[in-house]
C-alpha positions as CSV (number, residue, x, y, z in Angstrom):
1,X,-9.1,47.4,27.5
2,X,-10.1,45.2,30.2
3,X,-13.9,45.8,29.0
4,X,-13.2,44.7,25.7
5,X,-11.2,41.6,26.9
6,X,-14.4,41.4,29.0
7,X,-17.1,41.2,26.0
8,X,-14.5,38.8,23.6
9,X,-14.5,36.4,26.4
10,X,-18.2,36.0,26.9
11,X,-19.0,36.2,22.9
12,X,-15.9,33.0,22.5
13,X,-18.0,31.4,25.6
14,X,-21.5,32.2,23.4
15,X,-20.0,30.9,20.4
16,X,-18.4,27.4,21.7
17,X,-21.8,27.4,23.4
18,X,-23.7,27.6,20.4
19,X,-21.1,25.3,18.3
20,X,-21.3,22.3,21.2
21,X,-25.2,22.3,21.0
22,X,-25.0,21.8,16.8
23,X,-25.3,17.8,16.5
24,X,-22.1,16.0,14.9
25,X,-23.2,14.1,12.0
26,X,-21.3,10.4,10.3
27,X,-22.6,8.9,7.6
28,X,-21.5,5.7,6.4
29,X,-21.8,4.6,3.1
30,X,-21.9,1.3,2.6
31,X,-20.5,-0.2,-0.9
32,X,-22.6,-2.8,-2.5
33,X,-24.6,-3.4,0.6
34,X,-27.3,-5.9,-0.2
35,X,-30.2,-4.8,2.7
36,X,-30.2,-8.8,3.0
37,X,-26.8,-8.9,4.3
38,X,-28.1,-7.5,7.5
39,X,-29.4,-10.0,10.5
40,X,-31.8,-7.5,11.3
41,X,-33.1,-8.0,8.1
42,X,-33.4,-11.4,8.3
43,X,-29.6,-12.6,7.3
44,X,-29.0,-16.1,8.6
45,X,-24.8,-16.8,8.0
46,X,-23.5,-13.4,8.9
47,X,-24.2,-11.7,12.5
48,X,-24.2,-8.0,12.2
49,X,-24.2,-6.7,15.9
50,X,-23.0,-3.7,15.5
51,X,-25.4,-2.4,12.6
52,X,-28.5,-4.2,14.0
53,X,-27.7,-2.3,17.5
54,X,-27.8,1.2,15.6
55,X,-31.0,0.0,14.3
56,X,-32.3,-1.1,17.7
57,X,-31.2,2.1,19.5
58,X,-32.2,4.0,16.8
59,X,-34.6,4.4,13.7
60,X,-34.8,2.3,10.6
61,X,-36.5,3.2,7.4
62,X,-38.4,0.4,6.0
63,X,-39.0,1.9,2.6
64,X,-35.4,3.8,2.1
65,X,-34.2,3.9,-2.2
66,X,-30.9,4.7,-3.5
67,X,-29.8,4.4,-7.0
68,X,-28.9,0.7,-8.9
69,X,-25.8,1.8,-9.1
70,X,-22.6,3.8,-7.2
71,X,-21.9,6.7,-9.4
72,X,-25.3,8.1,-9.7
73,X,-26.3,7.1,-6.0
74,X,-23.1,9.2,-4.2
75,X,-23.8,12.3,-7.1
76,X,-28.0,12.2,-5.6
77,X,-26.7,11.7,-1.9
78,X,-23.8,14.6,-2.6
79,X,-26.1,17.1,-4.5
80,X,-29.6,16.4,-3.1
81,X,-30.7,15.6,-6.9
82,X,-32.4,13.0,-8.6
83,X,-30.5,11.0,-11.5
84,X,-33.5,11.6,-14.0
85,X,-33.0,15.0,-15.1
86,X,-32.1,15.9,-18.4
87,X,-29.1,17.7,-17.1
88,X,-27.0,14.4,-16.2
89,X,-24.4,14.6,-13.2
90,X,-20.7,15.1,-15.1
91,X,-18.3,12.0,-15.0
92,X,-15.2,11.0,-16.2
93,X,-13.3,7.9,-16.7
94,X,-12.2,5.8,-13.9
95,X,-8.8,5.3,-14.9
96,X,-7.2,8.6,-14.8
97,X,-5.1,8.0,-11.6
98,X,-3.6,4.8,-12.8
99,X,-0.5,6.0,-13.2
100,X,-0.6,9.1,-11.3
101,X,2.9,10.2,-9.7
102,X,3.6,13.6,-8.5
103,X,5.4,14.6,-11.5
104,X,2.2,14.1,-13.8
105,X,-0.6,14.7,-11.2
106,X,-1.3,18.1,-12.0
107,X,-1.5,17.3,-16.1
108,X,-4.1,14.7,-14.7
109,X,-6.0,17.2,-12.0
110,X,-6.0,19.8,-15.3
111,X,-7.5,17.6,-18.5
112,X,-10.0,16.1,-15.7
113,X,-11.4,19.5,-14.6
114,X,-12.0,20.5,-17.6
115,X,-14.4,17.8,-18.7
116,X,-16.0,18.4,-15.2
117,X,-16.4,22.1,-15.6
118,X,-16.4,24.7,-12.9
119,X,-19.2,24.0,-10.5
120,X,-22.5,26.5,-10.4
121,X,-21.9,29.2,-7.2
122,X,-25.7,28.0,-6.9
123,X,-25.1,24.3,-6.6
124,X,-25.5,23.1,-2.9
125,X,-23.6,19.7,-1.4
126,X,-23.6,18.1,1.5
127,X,-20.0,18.8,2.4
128,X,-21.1,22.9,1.9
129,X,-24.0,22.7,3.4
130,X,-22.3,21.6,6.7
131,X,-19.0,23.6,6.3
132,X,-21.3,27.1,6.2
133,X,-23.1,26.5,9.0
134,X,-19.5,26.3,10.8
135,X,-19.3,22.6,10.7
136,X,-15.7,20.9,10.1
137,X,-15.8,18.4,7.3
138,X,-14.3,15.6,6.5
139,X,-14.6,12.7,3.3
140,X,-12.5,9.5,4.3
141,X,-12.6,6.7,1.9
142,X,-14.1,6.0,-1.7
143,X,-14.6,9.9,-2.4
144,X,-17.1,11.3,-4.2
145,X,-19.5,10.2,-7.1
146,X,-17.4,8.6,-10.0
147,X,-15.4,7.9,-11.8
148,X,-12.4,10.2,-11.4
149,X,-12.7,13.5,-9.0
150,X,-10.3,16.2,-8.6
151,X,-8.7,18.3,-5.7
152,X,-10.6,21.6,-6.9
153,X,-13.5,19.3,-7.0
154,X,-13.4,18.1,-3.6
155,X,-12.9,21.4,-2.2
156,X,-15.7,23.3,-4.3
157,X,-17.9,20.4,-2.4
158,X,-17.1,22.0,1.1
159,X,-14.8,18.9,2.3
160,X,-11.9,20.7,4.4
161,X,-10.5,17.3,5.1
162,X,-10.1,14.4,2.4
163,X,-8.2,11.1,2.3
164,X,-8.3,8.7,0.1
165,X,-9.2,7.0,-3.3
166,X,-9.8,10.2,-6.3
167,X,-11.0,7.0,-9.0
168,X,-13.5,4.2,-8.7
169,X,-11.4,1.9,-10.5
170,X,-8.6,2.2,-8.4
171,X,-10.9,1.4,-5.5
172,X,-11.9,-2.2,-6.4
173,X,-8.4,-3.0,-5.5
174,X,-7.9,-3.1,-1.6
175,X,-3.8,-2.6,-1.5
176,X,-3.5,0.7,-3.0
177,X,0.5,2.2,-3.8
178,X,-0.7,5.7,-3.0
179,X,-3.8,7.7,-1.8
180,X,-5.0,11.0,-2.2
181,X,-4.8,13.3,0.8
182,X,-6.0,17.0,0.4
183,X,-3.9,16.9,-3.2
184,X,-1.1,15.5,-2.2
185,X,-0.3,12.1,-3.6
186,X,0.3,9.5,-0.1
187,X,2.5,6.6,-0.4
188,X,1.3,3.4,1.1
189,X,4.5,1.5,2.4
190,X,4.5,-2.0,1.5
191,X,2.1,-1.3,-1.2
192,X,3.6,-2.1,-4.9
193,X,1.0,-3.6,-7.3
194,X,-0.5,-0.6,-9.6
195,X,-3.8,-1.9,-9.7
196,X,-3.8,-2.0,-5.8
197,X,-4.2,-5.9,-5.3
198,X,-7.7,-5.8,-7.5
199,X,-8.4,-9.7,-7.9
200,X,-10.4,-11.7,-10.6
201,X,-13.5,-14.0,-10.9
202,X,-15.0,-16.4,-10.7
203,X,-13.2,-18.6,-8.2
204,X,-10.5,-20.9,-9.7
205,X,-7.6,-22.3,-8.0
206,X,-5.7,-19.6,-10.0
207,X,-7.6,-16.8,-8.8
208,X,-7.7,-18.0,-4.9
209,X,-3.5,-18.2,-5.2
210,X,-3.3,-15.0,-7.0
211,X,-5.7,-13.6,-4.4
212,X,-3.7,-15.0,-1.3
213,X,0.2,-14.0,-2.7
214,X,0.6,-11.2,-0.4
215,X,3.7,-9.4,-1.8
216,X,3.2,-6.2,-2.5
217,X,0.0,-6.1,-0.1
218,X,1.0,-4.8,3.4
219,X,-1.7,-2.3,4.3
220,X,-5.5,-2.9,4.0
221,X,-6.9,0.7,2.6
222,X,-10.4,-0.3,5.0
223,X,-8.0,-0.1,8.0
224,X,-6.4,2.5,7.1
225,X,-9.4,4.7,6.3
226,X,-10.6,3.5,10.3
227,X,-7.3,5.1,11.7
228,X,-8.1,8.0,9.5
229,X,-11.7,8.1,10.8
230,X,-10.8,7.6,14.5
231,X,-8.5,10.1,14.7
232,X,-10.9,12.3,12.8
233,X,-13.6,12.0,15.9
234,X,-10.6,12.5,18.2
235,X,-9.3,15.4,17.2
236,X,-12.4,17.1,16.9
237,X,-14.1,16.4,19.4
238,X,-14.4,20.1,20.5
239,X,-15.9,21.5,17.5
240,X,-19.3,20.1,15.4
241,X,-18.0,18.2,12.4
242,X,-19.8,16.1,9.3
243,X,-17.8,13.1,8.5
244,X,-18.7,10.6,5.5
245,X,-17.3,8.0,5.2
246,X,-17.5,5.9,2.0
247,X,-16.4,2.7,2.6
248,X,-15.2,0.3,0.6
249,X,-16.9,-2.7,2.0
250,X,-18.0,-5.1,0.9
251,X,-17.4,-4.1,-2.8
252,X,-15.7,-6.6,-4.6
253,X,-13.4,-8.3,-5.9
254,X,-12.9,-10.0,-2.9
255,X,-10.6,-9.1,-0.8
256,X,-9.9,-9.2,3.1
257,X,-6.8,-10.2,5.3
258,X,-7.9,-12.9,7.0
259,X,-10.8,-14.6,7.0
260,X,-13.0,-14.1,10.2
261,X,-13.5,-16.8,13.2
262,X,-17.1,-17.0,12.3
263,X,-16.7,-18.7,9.1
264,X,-13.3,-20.8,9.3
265,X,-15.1,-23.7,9.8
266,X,-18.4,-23.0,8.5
267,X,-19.1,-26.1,6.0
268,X,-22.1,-24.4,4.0
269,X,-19.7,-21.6,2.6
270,X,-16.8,-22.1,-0.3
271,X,-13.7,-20.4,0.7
272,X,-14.8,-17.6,-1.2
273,X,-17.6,-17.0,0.3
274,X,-16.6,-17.0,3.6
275,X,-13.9,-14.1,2.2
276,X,-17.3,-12.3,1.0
277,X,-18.8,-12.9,4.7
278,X,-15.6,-11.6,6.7
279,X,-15.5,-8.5,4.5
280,X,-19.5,-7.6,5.7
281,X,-18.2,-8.8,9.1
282,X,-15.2,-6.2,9.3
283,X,-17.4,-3.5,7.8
284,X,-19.7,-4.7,11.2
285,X,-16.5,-4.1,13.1
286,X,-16.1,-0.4,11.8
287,X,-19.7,0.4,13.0
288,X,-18.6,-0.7,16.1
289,X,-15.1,0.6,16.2
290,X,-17.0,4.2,15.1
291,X,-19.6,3.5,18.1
292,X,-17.0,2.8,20.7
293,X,-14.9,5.9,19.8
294,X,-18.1,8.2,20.7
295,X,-18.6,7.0,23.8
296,X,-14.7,7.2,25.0
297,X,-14.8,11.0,23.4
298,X,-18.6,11.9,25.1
299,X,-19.8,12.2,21.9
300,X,-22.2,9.8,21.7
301,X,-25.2,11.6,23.2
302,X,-24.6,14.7,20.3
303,X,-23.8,12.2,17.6
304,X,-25.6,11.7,14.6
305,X,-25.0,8.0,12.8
306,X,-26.7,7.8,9.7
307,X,-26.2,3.8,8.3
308,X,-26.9,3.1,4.5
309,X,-26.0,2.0,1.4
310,X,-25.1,2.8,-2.2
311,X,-27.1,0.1,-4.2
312,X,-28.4,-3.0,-4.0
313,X,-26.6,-6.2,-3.7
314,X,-24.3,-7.1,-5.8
315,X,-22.3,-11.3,-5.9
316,X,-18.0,-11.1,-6.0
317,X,-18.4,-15.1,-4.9
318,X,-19.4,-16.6,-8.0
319,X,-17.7,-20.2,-8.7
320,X,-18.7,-22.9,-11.1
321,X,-21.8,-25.0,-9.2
322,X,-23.0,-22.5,-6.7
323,X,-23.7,-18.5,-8.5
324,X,-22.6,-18.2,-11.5
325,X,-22.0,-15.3,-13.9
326,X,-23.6,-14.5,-16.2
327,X,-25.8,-14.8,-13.5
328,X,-28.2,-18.1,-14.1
329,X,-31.2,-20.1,-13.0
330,X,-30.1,-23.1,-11.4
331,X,-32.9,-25.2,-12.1
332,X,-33.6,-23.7,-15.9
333,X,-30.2,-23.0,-16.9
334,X,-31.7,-20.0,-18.9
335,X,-29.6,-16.5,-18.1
336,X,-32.4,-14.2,-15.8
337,X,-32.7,-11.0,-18.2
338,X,-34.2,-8.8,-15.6
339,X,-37.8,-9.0,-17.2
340,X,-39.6,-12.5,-18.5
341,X,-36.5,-14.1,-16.1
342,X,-36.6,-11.7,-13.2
343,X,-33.6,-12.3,-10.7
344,X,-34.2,-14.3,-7.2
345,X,-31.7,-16.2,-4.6
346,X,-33.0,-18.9,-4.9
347,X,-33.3,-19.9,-8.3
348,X,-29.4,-18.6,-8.4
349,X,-28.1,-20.3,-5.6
350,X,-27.3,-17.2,-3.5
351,X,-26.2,-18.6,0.1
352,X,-26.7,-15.1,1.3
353,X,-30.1,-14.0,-0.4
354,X,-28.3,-10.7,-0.4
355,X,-31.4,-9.2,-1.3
356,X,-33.5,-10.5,1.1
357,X,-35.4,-12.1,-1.1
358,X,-36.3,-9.5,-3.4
359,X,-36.1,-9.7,-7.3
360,X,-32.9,-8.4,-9.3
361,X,-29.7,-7.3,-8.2
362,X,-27.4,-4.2,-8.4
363,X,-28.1,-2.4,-12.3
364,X,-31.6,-3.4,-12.0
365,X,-34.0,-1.1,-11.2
366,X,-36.0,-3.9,-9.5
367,X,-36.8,-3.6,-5.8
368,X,-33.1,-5.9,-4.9
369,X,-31.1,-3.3,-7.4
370,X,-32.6,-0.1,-5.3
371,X,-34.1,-1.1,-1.9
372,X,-31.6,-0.1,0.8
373,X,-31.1,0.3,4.5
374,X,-31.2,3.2,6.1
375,X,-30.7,3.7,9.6
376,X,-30.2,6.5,12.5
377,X,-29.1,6.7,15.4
378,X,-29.5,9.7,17.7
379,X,-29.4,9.2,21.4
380,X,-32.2,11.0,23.6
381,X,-33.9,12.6,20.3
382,X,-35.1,9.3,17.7
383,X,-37.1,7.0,19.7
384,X,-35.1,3.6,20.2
385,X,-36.3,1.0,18.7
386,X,-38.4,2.7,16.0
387,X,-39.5,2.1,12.4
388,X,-40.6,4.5,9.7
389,X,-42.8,3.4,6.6
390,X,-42.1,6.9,5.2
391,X,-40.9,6.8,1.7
392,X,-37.6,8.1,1.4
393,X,-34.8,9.0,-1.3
394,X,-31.0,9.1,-0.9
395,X,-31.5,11.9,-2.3
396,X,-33.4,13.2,0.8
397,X,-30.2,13.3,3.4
398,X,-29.1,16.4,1.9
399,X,-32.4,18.5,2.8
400,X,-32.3,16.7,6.3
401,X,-28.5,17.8,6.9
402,X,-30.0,21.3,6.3
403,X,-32.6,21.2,8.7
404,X,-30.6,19.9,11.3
405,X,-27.4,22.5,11.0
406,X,-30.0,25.3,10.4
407,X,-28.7,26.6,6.9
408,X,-32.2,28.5,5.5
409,X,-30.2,29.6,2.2
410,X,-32.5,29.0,-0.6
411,X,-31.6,25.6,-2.7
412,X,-32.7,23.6,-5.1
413,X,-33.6,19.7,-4.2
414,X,-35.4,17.1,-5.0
415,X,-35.3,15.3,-1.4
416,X,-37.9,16.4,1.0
417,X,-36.0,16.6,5.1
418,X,-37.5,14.1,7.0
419,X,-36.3,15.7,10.4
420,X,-39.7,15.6,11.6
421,X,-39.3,11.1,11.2
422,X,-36.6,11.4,13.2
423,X,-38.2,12.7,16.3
424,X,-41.2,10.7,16.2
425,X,-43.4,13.3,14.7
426,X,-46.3,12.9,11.8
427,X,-44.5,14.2,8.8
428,X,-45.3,17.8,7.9
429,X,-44.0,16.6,4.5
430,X,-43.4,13.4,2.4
431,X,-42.7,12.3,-1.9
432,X,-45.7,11.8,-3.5
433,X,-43.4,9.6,-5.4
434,X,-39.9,9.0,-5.5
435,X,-37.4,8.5,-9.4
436,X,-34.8,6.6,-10.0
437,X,-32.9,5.9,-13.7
438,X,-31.2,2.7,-14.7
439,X,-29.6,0.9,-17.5
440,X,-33.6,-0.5,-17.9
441,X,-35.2,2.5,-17.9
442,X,-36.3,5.0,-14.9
443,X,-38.7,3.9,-11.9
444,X,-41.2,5.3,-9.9
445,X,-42.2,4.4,-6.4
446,X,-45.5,6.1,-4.9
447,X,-46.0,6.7,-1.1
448,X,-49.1,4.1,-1.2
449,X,-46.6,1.4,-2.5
450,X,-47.1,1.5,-6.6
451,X,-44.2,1.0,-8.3
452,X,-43.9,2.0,-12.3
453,X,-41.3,0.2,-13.9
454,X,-39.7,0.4,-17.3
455,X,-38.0,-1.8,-19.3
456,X,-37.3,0.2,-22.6
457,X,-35.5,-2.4,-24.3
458,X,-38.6,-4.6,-24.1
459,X,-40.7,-1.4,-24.5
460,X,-42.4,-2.3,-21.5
461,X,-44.5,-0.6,-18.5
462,X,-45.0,-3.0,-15.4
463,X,-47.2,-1.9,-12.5
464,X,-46.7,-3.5,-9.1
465,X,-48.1,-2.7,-5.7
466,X,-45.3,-3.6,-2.9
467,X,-46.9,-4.1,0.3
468,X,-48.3,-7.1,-1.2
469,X,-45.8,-8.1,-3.8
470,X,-42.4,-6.8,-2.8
471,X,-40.9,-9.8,-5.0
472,X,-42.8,-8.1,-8.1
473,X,-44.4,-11.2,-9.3
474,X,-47.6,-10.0,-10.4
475,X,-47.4,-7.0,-13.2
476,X,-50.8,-5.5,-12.5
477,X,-50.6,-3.1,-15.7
478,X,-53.5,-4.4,-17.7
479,X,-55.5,-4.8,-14.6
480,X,-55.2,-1.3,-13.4
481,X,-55.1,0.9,-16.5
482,X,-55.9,4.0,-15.2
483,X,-53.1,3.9,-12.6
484,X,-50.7,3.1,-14.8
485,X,-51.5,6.2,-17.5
486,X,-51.5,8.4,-14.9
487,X,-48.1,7.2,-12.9
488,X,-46.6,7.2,-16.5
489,X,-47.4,10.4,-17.0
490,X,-45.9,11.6,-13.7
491,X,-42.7,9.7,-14.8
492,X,-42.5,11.6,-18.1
493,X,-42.8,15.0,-16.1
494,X,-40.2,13.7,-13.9
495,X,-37.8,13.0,-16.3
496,X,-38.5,16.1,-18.4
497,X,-40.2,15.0,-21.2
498,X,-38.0,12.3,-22.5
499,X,-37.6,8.5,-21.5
500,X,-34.8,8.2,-23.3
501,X,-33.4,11.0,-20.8
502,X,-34.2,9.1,-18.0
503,X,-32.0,6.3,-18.9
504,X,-28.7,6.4,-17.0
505,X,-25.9,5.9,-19.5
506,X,-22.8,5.6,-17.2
507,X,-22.5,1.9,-18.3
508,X,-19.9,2.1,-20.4
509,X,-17.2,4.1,-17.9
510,X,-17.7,1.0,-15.8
């Protein structure tokens, strides 16, 4: 007996052994985080510390894509996958939890699942992924890809642990009456409006007073989700764990408690811009909050951070004079139309060139609506300091998650794992080209810097090469014929023999 005692002690000693040496992995997923908003990128109001530190202790991809838009961009990052297949990710509308009480949520939960299907024993997910491999998983936050989830969703996507918001709709409001936790409805004390404090645009004196009456509006959901988070790290600090965190900032309508130090007295901002700025400075704050919380637990050195976001930028701070919506040229009056018009700061009076001075915005498939950070941090294994001009997709995380926990099942993907990048090693592997669908029309970015895009409303193919035209300025289309044929051709493969395919159609769930 003793024997026996003996060998279970030294295989629970092999085991932890084995379990402390797997990296813990956070990703944070920014909401609506123009790259421009970053002072590492060049932003000149709003400091970022905390973010630009990960990127100087760490690794930042200089030509990192996600999707113009949330829903498809968390389904790609979830599932590995593209959003040009013919085979489109299942949605639902974003309202379904509206009224959601416990007497009604399983009717809800029920008519939900069935439009969404069981999901394929095949299918991989992030959340899986980590959990077989022995990982413990969390999702705090947003949750998932759009617009309404369910419980049986969540949990056939390997999370163990979820908190928070099951719709997208509900999610634009920052004062939320209840959460989701695990399935069970959570009520938010001090929390009574039942479109969780969602505000209005543009600024008007009635919106700014309907935005500042704080009854009903005790609890920020963003500081809550950090409690969540914190205690997350904490109370597994034994075991390896994959948390993702969806944030919320700095989606609008804006919304924030207070606005910060920084900008109280900062004449070159309205007072809604300055709300804007303190909701990309608290989302600053988390980093650093997250940061802190490894070091206190000694986890910083077998930590993972992986920094990036959604989409493009996208403006909550219009008002009457400075950005307007629809969004305008200041010096033309003429609407942009995100072709003959193209999008840019400075003709629409962006203080924040949000997208670093890129054209178009969020729903554009123009560099600004898909050009994102990305950024990783892993002590003593990425190279501090370093840059990477390898191309890389959202949808790439997913086969880099596998690498790293070791899981060798055989999946399908679209990404390519660029586990090599992180440790300073020529790739083995990289995209020929990289897909992305929009409300324009899909896009295609090559690994020299060609960029295909559509425009199938004008009926329109544009040709750009980035490295010297990131702004897209000069369609080089009739100048390089041949190119364009054949990168046109490899976009019609990609998106499986149809354009019409390739176009993302989640516009009207919005």
């Amino acid at each position: 007996m003793k024997k026996i005692n003996f060998f279970i002690f030294l295989f629970i000693l092999m085991i932890n052994s084995v379990n402390a040496q797997k990296p813990n992995i956070i990703i944070i997923y920014a909401d609506d985080l123009g790259i421009g908003m970053l002072g590492h990128e060049g932003q000149k109001i709003v400091t970022t510390p905390n973010i630009d530190k990960l990127a100087t202790d760490g690794l930042r991809f200089e030509q990192a894509y996600s999707n113009m838009l949330c829903a498809p961009a968390r389904a790609s990052l979830i599932t590995g996958l593209h959003d040009c297949h013919k085979d489109e990710f299942k949605i639902t509308k974003g309202t379904a939890y509206i009224n959601a009480n416990n007497s009604n949520l399983a009717a809800i939960e029920n008519s939900l699942q069935e439009k969404l299907g069981e999901v394929n024993p095949q299918e991989v997910f992030i959340g899986k992924i980590a959990q077989e491999m022995g990982y413990k998983t969390a999702q705090i936050g947003k949750l998932e890809w759009g617009f309404s989830t369910t419980n049986q969703q969540m949990k056939q996507h390997g999370w163990d642990y979820y908190l928070g918001y099951l719709d997208h709709v509900r999610a634009h409001g920052f004062y939320p009456p209840f959460l989701f936790e695990n399935g069970d409805i959570v009520e938010i004390e001090g929390n009574t409006i039942l479109n969780c404090g969602k505000s209005n645009e543009p600024e008007t004196e009635e919106h700014f007073k309907e935005r500042w009456n704080m009854e009903g509006k005790s609890v920020y959901s963003q500081n809550y989700f950090m409690d969540k988070v914190l205690s997350f790290i904490d109370d597994n600090a034994d075991n390896p764990f994959l948390l993702y965190f969806p944030t919320q900032l700095p989606h609008g309508p804006v919304a924030i408690p207070k606005v910060h130090p920084d900008f109280v007295n900062d004449d070159r901002l309205t007072q809604i811009e300055k709300e804007y700025a303190s909701m990309v400075k608290l989302l600053d704050d988390n980093v650093g909050q997250i940061m802190k919380k490894l070091e206190e637990t000694g986890l910083e050195e077998n930590t993972i951070v992986i920094f990036t976001a959604d989409n493009g930028h996208e403006i909550y701070y219009s008002k009457k004079g400075r950005v307007e919506k629809p969004y305008t040229n200041k010096v033309t009056n003429e609407q942009f139309d995100d072709f003959d018009r193209k999008y840019y700061s400075t003709l629409s009076g962006d203080v924040f060139d949000g997208n670093g001075g890129r054209a178009g915005l969020k729903r554009s498939n123009l560099e600004g609506g898909i050009h994102v950070p990305l950024i990783i941090k892993w002590p003593n294994k990425i190279p501090e300091g370093s840059t990477s001009q390898r191309l890389t997709a959202n949808y790439d995380i997913l086969p880099t998650i596998a690498e790293l926990t070791g899981y060798n099942k055989k999946y399908t993907t679209d990404g390519v794992s660029f586990y090599d990048a992180l440790l300073g090693e020529k790739g083995k592997e990289n995209h020929d080209f990289i897909v992305y669908s929009s409300f324009t029309g899909p896009t295609l970015v090559t690994n020299e810097g060609w960029k295909l895009r559509t425009h199938l409303q004008k009926k329109a193919f544009e040709l750009y090469y980035l490295p010297n035209d990131f702004g897209e300025k000069e369609n080089l289309a009739n100048k390089y014929p041949k190119r364009l044929k054949a990168l046109k051709e490899k976009l019609l493969i990609a998106c499986e023999g149809n354009f019409e395919n390739g176009l993302f159609k989640y516009g009207a769930q919005l």
